[in-house]
Backbone of each chain as ProteinMPNN parsed JSONL, in Angstrom:
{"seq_chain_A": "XXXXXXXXXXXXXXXXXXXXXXXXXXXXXXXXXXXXXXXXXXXXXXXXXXXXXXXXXXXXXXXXXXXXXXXXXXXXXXXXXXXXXXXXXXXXXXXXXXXXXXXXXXXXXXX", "coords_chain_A": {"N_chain_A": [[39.792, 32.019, -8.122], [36.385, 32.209, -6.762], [35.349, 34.728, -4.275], [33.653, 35.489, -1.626], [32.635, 38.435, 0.64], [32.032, 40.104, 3.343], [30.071, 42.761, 5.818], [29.599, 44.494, 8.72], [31.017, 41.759, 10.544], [29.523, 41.609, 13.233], [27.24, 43.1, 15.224], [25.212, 45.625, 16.683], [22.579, 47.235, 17.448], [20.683, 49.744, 18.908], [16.854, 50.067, 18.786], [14.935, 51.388, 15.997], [17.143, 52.624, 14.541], [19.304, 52.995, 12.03], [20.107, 51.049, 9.234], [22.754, 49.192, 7.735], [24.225, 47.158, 5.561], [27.322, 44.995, 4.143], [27.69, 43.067, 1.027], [30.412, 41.997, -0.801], [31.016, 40.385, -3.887], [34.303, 38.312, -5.38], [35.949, 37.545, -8.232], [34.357, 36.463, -9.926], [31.93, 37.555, -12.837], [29.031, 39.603, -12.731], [27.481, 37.815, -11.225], [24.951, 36.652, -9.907], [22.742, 37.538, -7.012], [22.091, 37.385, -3.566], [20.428, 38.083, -0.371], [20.149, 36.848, 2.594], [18.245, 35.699, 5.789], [18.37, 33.986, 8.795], [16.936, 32.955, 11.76], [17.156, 32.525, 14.897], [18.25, 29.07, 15.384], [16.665, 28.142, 13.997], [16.241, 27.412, 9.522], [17.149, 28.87, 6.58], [15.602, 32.041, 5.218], [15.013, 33.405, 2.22], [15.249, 37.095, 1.537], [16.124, 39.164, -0.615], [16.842, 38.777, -3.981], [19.268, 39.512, -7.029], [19.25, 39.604, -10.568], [21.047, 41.432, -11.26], [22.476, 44.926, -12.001], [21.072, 47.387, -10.171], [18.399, 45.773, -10.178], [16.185, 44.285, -8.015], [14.579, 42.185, -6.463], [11.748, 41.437, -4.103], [11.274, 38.821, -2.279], [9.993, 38.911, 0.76], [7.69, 40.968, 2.124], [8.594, 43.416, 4.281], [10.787, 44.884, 7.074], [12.728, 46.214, 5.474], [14.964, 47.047, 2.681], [17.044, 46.405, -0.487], [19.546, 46.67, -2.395], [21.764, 47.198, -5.418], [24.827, 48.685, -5.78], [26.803, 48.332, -7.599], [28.429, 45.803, -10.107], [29.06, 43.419, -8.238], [28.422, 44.112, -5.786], [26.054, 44.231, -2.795], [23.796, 45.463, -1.263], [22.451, 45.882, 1.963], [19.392, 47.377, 3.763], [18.107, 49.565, 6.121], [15.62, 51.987, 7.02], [14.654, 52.066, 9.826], [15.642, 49.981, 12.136], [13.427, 47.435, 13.744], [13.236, 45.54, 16.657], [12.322, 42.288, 15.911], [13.937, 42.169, 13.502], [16.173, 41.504, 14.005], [18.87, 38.811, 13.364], [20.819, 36.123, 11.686], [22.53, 37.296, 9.087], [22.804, 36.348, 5.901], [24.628, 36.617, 2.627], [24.746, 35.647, -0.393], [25.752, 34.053, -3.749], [25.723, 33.064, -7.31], [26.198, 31.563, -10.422], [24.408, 32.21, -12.51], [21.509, 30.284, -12.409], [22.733, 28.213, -10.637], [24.364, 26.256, -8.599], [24.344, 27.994, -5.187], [26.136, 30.137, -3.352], [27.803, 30.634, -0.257], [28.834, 33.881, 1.877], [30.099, 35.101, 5.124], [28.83, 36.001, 6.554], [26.708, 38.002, 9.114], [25.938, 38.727, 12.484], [23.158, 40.461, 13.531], [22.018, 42.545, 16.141], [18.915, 43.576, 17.448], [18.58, 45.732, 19.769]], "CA_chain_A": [[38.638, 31.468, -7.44], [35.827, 33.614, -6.276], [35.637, 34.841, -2.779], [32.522, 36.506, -0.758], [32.856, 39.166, 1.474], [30.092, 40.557, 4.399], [30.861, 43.022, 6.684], [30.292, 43.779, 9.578], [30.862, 40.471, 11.203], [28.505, 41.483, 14.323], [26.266, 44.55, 15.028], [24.501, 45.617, 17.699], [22.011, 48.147, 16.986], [19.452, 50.025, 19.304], [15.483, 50.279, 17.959], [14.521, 53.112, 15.619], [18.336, 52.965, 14.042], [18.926, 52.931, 10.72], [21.196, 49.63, 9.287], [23.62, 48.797, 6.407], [24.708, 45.104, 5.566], [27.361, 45.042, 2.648], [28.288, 42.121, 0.548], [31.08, 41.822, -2.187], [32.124, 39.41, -4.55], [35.404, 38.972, -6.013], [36.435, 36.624, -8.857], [33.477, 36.579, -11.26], [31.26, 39.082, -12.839], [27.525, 39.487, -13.418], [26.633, 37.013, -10.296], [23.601, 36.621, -9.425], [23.69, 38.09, -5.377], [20.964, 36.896, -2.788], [20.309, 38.117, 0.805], [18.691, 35.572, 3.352], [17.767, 35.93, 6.715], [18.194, 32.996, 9.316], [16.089, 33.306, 13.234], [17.949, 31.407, 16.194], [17.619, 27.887, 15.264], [16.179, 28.067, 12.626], [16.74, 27.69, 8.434], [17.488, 30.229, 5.883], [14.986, 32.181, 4.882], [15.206, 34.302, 1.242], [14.864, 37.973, 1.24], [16.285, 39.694, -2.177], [17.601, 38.219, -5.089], [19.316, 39.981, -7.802], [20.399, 39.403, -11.323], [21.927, 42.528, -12.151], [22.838, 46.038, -11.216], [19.843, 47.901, -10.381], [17.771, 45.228, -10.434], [15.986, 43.91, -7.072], [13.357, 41.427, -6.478], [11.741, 40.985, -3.013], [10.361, 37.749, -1.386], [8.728, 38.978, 1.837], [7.313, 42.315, 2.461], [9.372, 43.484, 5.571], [10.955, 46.644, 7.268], [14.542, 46.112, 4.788], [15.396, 46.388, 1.254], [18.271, 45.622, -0.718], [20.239, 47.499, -3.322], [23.127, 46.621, -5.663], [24.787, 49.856, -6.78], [27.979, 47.737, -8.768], [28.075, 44.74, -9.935], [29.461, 42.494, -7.211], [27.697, 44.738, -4.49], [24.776, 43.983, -2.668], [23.57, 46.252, 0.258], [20.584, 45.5, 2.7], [19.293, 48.675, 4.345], [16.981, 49.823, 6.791], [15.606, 53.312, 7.702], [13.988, 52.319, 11.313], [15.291, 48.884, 13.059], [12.667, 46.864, 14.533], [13.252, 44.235, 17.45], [12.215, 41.494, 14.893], [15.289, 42.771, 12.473], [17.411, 40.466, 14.385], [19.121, 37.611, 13.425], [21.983, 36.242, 11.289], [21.631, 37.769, 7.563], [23.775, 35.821, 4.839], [24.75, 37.115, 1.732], [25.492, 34.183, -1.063], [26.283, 34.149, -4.926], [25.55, 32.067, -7.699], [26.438, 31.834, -11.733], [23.45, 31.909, -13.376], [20.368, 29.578, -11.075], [22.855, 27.162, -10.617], [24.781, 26.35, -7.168], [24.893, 29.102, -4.735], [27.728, 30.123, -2.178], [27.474, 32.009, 1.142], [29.45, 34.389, 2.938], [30.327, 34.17, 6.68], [27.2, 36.196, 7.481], [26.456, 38.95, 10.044], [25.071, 38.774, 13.429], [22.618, 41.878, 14.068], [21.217, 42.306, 17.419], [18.698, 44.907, 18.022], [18.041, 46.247, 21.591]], "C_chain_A": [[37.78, 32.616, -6.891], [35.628, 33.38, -4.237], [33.859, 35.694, -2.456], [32.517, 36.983, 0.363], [31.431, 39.885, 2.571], [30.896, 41.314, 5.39], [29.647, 44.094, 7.473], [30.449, 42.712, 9.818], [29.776, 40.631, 12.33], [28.705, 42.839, 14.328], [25.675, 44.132, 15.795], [23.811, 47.277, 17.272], [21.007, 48.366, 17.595], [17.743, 49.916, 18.288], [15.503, 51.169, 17.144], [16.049, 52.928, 14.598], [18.649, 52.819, 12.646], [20.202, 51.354, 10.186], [21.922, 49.874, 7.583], [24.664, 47.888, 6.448], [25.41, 45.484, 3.975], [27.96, 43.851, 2.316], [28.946, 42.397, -1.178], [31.519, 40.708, -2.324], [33.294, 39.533, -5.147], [35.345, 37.354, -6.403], [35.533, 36.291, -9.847], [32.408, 38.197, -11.139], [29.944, 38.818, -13.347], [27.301, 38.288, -12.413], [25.278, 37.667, -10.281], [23.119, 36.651, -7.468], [21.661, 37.665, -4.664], [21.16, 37.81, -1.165], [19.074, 37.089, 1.7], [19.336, 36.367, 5.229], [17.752, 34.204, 7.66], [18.135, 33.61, 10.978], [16.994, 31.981, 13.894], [17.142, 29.758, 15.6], [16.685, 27.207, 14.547], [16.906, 27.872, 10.665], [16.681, 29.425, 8.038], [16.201, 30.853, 5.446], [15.207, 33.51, 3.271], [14.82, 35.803, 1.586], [14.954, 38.749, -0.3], [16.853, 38.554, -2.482], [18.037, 39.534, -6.214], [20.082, 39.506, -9.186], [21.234, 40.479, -11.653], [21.983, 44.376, -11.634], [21.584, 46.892, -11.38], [18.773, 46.809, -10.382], [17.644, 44.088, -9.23], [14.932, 43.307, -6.722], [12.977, 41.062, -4.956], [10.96, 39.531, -2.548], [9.981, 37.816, -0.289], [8.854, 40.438, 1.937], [7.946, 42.586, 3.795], [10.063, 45.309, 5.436], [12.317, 46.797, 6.7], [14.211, 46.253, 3.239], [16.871, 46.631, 1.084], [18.624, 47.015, -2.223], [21.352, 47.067, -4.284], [23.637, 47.624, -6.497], [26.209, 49.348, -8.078], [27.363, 46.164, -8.889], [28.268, 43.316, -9.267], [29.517, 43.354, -6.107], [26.907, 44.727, -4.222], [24.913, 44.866, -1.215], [21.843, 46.111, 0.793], [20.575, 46.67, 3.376], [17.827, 47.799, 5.613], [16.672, 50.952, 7.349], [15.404, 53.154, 9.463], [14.652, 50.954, 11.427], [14.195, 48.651, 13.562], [13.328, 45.485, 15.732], [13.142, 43.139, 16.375], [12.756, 41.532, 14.387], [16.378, 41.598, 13.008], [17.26, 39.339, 13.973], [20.415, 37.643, 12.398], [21.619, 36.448, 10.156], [23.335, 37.31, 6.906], [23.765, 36.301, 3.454], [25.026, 35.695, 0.714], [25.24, 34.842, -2.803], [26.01, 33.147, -5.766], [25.633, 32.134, -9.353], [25.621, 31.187, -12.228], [22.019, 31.216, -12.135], [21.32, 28.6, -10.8], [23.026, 26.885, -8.793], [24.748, 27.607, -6.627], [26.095, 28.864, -3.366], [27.822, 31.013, -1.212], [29.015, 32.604, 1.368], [29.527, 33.668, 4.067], [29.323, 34.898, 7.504], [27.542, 37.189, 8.413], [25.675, 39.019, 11.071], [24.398, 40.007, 13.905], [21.539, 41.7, 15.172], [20.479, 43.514, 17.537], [18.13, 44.938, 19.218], [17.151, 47.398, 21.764]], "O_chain_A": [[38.232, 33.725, -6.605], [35.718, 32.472, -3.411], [33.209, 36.359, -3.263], [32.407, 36.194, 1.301], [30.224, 40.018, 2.371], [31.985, 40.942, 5.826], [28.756, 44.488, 6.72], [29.731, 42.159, 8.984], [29.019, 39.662, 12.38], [29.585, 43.567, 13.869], [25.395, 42.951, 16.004], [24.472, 48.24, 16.884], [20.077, 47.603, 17.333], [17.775, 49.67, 17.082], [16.25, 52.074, 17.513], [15.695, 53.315, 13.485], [17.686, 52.259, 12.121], [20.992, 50.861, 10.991], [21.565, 50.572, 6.634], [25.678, 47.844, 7.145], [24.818, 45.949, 3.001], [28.769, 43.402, 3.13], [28.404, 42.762, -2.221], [32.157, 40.021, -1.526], [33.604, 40.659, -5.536], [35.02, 36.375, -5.732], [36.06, 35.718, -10.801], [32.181, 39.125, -10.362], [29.704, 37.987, -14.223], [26.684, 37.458, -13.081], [24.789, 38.765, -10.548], [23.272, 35.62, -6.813], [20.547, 37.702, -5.186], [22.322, 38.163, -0.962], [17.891, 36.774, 1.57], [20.256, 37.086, 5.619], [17.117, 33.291, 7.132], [18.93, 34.432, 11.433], [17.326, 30.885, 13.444], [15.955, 29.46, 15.469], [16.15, 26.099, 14.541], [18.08, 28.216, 10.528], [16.418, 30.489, 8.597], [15.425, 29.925, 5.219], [15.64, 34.607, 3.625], [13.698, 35.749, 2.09], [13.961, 38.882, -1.016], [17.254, 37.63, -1.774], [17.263, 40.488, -6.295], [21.242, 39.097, -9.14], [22.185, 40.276, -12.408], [21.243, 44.729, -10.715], [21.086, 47.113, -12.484], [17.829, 47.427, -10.876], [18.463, 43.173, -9.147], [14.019, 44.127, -6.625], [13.828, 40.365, -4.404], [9.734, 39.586, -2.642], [9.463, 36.76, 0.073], [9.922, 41.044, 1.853], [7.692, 41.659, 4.564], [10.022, 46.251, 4.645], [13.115, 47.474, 7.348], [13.304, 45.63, 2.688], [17.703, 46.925, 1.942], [17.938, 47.917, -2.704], [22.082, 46.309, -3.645], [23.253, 47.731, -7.662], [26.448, 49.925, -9.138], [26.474, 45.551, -8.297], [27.738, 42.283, -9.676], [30.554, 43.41, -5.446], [26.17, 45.191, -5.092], [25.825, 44.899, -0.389], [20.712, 46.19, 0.314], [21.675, 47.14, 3.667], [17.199, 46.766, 5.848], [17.381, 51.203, 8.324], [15.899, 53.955, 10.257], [14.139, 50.341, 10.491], [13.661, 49.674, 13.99], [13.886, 44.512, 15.224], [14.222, 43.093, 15.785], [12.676, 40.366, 14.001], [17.218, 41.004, 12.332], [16.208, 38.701, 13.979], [21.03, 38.685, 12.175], [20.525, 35.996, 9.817], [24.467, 37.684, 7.211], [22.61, 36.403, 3.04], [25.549, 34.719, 1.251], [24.655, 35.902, -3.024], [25.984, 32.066, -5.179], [24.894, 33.056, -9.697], [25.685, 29.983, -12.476], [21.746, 31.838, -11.108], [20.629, 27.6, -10.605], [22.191, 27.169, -7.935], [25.081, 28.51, -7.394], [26.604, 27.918, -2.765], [27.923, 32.214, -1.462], [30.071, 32.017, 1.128], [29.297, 32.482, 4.301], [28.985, 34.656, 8.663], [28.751, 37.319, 8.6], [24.535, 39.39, 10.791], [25.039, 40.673, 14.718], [20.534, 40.988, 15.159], [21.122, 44.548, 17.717], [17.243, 44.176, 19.603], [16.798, 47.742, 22.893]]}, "seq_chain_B": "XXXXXXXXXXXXXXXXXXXXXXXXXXXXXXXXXXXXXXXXXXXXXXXXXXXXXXXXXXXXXXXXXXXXXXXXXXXXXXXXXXXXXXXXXXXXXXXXXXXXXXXXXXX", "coords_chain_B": {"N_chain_B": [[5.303, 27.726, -1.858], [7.749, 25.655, -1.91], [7.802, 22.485, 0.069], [9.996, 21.649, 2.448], [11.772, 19.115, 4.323], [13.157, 17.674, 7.17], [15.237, 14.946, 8.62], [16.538, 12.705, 10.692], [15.522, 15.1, 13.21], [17.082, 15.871, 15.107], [20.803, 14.441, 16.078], [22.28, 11.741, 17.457], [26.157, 10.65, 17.204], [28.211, 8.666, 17.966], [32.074, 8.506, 17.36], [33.148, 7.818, 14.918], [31.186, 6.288, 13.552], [28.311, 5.397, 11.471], [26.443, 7.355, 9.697], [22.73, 8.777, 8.044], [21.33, 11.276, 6.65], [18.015, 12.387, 5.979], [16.076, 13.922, 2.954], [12.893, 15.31, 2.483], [10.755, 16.674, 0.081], [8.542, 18.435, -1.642], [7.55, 18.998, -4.163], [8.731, 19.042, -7.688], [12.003, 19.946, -8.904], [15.058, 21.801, -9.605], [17.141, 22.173, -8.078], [19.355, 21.657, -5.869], [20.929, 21.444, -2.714], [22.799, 20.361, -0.23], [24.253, 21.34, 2.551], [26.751, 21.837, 5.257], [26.626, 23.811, 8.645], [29.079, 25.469, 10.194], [30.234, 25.92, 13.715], [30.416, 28.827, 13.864], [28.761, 29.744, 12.035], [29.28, 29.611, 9.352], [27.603, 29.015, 5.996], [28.999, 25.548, 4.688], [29.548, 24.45, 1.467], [28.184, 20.978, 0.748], [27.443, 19.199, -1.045], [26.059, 19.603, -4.358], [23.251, 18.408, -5.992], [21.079, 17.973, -7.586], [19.97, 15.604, -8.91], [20.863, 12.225, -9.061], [23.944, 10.406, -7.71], [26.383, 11.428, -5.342], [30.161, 11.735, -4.69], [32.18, 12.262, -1.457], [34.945, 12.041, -0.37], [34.452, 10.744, 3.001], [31.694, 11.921, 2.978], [28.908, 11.065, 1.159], [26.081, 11.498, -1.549], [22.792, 11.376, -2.22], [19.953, 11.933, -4.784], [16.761, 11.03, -5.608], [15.134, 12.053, -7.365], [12.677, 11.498, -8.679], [11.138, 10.37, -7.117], [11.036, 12.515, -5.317], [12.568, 12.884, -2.725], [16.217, 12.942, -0.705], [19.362, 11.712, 0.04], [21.678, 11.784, 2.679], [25.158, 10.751, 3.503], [26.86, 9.778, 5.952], [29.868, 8.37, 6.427], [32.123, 6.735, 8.75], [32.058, 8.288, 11.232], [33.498, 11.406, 12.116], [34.147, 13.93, 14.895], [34.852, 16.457, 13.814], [32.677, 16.611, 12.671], [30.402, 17.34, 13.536], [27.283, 19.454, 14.0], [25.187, 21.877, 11.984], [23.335, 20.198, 9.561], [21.959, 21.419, 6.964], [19.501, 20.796, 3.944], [18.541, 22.172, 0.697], [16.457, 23.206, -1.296], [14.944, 23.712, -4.874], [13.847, 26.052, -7.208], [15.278, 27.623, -9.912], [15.567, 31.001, -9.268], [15.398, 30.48, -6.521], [15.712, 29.313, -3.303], [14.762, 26.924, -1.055], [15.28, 26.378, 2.707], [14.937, 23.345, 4.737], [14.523, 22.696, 8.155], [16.824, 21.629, 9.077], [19.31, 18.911, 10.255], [20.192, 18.89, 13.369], [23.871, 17.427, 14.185], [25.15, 15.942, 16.733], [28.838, 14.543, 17.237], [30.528, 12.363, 19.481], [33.297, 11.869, 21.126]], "CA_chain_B": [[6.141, 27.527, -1.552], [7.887, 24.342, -2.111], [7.67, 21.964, 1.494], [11.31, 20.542, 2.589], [11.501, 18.503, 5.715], [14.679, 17.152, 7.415], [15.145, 14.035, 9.752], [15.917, 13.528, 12.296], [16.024, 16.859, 13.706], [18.845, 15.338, 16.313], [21.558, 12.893, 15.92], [24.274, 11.951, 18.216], [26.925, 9.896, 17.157], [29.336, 8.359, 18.302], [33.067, 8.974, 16.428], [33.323, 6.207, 13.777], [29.614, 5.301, 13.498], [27.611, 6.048, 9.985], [24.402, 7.629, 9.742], [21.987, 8.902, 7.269], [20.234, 11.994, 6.867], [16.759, 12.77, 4.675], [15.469, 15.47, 2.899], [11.936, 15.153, 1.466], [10.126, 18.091, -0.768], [7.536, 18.385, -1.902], [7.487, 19.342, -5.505], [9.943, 19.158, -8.644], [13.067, 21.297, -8.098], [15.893, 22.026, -10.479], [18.538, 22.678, -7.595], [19.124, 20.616, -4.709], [22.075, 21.274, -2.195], [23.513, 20.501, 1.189], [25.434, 22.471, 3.365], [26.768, 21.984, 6.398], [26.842, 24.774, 9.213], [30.124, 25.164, 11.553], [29.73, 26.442, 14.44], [30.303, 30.213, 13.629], [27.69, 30.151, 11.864], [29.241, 29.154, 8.058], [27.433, 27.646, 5.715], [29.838, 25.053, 3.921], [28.79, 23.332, 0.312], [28.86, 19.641, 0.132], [27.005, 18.643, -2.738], [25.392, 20.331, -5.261], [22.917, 17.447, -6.485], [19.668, 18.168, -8.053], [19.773, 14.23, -9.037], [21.877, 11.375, -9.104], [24.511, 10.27, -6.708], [27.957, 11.748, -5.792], [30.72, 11.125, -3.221], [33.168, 13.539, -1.652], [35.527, 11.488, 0.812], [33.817, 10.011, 4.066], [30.931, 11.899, 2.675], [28.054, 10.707, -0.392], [24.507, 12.131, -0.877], [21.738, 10.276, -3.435], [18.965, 12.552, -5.242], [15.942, 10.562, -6.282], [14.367, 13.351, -7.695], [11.554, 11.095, -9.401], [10.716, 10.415, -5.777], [11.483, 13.519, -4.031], [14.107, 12.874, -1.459], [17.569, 13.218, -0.959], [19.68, 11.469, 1.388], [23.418, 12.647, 2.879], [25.208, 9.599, 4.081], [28.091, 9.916, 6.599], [30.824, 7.59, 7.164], [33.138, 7.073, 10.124], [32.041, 10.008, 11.451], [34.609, 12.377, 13.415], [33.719, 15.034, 15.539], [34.624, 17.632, 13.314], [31.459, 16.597, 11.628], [29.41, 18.311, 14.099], [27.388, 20.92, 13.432], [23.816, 21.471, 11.44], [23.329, 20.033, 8.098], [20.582, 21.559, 5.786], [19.075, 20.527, 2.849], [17.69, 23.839, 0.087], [15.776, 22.668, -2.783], [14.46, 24.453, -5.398], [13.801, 26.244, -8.991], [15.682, 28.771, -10.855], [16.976, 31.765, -8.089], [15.124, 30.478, -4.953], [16.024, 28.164, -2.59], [14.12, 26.629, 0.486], [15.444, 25.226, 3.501], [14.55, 22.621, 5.433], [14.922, 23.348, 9.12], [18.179, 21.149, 9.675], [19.592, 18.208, 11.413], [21.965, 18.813, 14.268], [24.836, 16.573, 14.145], [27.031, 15.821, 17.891], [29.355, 13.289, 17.178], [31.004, 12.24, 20.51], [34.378, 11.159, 20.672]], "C_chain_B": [[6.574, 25.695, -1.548], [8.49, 23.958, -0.164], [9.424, 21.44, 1.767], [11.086, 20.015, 4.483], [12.96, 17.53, 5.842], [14.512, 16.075, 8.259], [15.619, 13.113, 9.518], [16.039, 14.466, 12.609], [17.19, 16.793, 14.847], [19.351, 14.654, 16.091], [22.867, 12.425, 16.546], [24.801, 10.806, 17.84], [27.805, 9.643, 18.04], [30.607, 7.774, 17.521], [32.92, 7.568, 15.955], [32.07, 5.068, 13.17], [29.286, 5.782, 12.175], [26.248, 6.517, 9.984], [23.838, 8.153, 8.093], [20.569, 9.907, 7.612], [19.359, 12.313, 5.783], [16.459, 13.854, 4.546], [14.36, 15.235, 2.095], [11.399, 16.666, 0.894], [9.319, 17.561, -1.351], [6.74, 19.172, -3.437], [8.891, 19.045, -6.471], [11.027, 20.176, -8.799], [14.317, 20.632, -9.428], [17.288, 22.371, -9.523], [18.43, 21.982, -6.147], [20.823, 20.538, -4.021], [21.917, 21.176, -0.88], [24.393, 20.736, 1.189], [25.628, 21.75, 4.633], [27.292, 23.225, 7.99], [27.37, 24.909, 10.233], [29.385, 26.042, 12.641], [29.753, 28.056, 14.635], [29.149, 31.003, 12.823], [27.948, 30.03, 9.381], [28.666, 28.454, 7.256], [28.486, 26.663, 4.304], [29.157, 24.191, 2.71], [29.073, 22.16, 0.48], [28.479, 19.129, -1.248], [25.872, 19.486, -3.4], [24.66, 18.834, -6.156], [21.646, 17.076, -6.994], [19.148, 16.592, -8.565], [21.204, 13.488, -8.878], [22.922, 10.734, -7.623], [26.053, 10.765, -6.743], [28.747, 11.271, -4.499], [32.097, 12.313, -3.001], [34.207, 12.737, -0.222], [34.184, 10.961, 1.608], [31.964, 10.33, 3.788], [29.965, 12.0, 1.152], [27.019, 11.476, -0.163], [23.995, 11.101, -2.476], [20.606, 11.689, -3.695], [17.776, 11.596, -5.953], [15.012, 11.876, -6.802], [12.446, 12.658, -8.459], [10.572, 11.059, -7.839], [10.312, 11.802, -4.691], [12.094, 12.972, -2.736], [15.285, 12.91, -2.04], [17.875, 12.641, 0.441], [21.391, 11.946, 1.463], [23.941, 11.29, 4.166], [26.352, 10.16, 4.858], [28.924, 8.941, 7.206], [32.112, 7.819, 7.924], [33.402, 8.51, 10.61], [33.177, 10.586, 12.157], [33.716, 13.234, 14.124], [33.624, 16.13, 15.402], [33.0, 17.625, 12.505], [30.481, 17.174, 12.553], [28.976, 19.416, 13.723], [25.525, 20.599, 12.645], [23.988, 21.308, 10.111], [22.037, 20.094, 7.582], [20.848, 21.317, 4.489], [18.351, 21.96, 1.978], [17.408, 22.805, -1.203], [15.383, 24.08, -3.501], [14.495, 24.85, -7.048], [14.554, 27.241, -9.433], [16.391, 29.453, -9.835], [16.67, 31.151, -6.897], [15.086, 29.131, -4.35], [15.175, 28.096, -1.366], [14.524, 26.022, 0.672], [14.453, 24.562, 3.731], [15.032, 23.094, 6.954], [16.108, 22.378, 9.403], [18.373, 20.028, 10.075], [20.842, 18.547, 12.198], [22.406, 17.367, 14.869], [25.286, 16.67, 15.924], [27.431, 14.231, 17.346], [30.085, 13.466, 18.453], [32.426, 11.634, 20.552], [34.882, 10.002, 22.05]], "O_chain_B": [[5.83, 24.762, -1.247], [9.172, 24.654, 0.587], [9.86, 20.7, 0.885], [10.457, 20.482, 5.433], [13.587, 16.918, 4.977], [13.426, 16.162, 8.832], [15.448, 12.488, 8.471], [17.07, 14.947, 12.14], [17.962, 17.668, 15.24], [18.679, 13.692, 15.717], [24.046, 12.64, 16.263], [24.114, 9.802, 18.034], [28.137, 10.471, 18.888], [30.446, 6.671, 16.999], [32.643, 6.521, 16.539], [31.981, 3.932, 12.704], [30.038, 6.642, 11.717], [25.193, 5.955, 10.278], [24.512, 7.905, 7.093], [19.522, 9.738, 8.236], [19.85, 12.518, 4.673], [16.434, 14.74, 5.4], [14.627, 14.932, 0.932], [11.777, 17.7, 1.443], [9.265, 16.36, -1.616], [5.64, 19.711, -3.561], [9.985, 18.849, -5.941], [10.681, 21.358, -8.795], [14.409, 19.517, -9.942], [18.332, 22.759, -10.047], [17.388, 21.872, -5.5], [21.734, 19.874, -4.516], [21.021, 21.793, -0.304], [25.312, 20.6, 0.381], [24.701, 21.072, 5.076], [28.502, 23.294, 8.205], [26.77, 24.673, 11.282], [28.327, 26.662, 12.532], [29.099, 28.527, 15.566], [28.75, 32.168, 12.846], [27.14, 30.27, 8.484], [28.867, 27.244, 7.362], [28.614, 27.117, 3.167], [28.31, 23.336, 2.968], [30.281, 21.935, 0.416], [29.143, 18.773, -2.222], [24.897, 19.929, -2.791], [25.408, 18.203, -6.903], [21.182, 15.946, -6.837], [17.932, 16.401, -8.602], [22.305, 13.989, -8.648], [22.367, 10.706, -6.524], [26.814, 10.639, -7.702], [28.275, 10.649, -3.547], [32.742, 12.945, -3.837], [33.943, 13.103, 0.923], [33.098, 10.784, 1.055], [31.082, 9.54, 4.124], [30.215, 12.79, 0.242], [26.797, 12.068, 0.893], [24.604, 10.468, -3.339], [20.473, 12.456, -2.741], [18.032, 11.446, -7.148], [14.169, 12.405, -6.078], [11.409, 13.303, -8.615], [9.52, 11.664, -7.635], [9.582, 11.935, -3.709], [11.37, 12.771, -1.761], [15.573, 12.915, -3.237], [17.268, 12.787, 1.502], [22.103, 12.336, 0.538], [23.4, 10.98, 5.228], [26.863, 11.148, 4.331], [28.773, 8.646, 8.392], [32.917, 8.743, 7.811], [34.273, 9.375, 10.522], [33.75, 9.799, 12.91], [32.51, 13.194, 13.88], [32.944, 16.924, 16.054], [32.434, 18.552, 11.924], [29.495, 17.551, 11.919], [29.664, 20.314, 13.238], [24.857, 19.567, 12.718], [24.673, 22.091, 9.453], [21.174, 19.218, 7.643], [21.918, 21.479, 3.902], [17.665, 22.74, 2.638], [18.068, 21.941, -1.781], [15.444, 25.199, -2.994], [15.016, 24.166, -7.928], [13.958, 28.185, -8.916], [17.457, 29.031, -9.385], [17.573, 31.173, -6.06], [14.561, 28.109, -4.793], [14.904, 29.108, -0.719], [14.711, 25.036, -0.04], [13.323, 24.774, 3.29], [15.963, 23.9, 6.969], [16.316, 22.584, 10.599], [17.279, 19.696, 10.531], [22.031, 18.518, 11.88], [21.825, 16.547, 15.58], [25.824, 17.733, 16.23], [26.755, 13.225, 17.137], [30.369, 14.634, 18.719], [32.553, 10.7, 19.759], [35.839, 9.242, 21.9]]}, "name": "protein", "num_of_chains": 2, "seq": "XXXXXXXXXXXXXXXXXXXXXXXXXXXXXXXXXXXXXXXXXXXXXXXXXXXXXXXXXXXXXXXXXXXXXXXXXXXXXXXXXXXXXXXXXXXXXXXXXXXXXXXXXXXXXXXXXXXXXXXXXXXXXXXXXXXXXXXXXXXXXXXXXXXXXXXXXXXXXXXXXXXXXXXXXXXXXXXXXXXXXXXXXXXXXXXXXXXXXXXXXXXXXXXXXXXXXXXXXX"}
């Protein structure tokens, strides 16, 4: 069965700091790897998508991108934190467009 | 961007009652799931249902897709059923929520 991994679990991160969010899969190969973004009380919102290694598509212009240097690795960066950077960022998985499947997500707080 | 809309945006039960939550959109969509989100912050699959109707124990969901909606039925609720349940529609890789309904069931 496949599994999805995210780590840290929670982060706390002054302004200015630089970030790194990693997500692995385990149990298939050649997913298709997503990062989303969800604000207090709020839905999910998309940031990357990827089908394939090297290969990164963004949906909102913002102070993050995304990376996938294997192929069941996805990494979200950031050179500078902003205040706005916060919130819970989910990683999820999906074979082919079909269903997708989250992680357990990462709470990043910046101060 | 395709529109989704949830409601009610609140719903308190009380344990053993049934409710019924909607999801309208606002265009033709090829992928259509609810989740529901514990309180850690998981989100759990229930149905994967771009049309049709399915049933998974206490809980069913319906896709009219000719229509646009989707509904997520819940019987004899418990209390573990608390929690927010979104709706994501959508085409090919990208999904849009809806902003949610939060569930209390009361016991």
């Amino acid at each position: 069965s496949q599994t999805i991994h995210q780590w840290p679990a929670t982060l706390v991160q002054p302004v200015g700091s630089p970030l790194s969010l990693e997500c692995t899969v385990e149990g298939t190969s050649n997913p298709n790897l997503y990062w989303y973004r969800q604000a207090a009380g709020r839905g999910l919102q998309l940031l990357f998508y990827s089908v394939g290694i090297g290969q990164i598509s963004s949906e909102v212009p913002q102070n993050l991108s995304a990376s996938r240097p294997q192929d069941r690795q996805f990494i979200l960066s950031s050179k500078k934190l902003l205040l706005s950077d916060s919130g819970f960022y989910l990683c999820a998985w999906s074979y082919n467009y079909n269903e997708q499947f989250f992680g357990p997500g990462t709470r990043l707080t910046v101060l | 961007g395709i529109q989704v809309e949830q409601s009610p945006p609140d719903l308190i039960l009380q344990e053993g009652a049934n409710s019924t939550l909607r999801c309208n959109f606002s265009d033709s969509v090829n992928n259509l799931q609810w989740f529901h989100q514990n309180p850690w912050g998981q989100l759990i699959n229930l149905f994967y249902i771009p049309s049709g109707t399915k049933q998974n124990g206490r809980l069913s969901a319906t896709t009219v897709a000719t229509e646009r909606y989707s509904l997520l039925y819940i019987s004899s609720s418990q209390t573990t059923d608390s929690g927010v349940y979104f709706c994501a529609v959508g085409n090919d890789y990208k999904l849009s929520f809806g902003a949610g309904t939060t569930v209390t069931v009361r016991a």
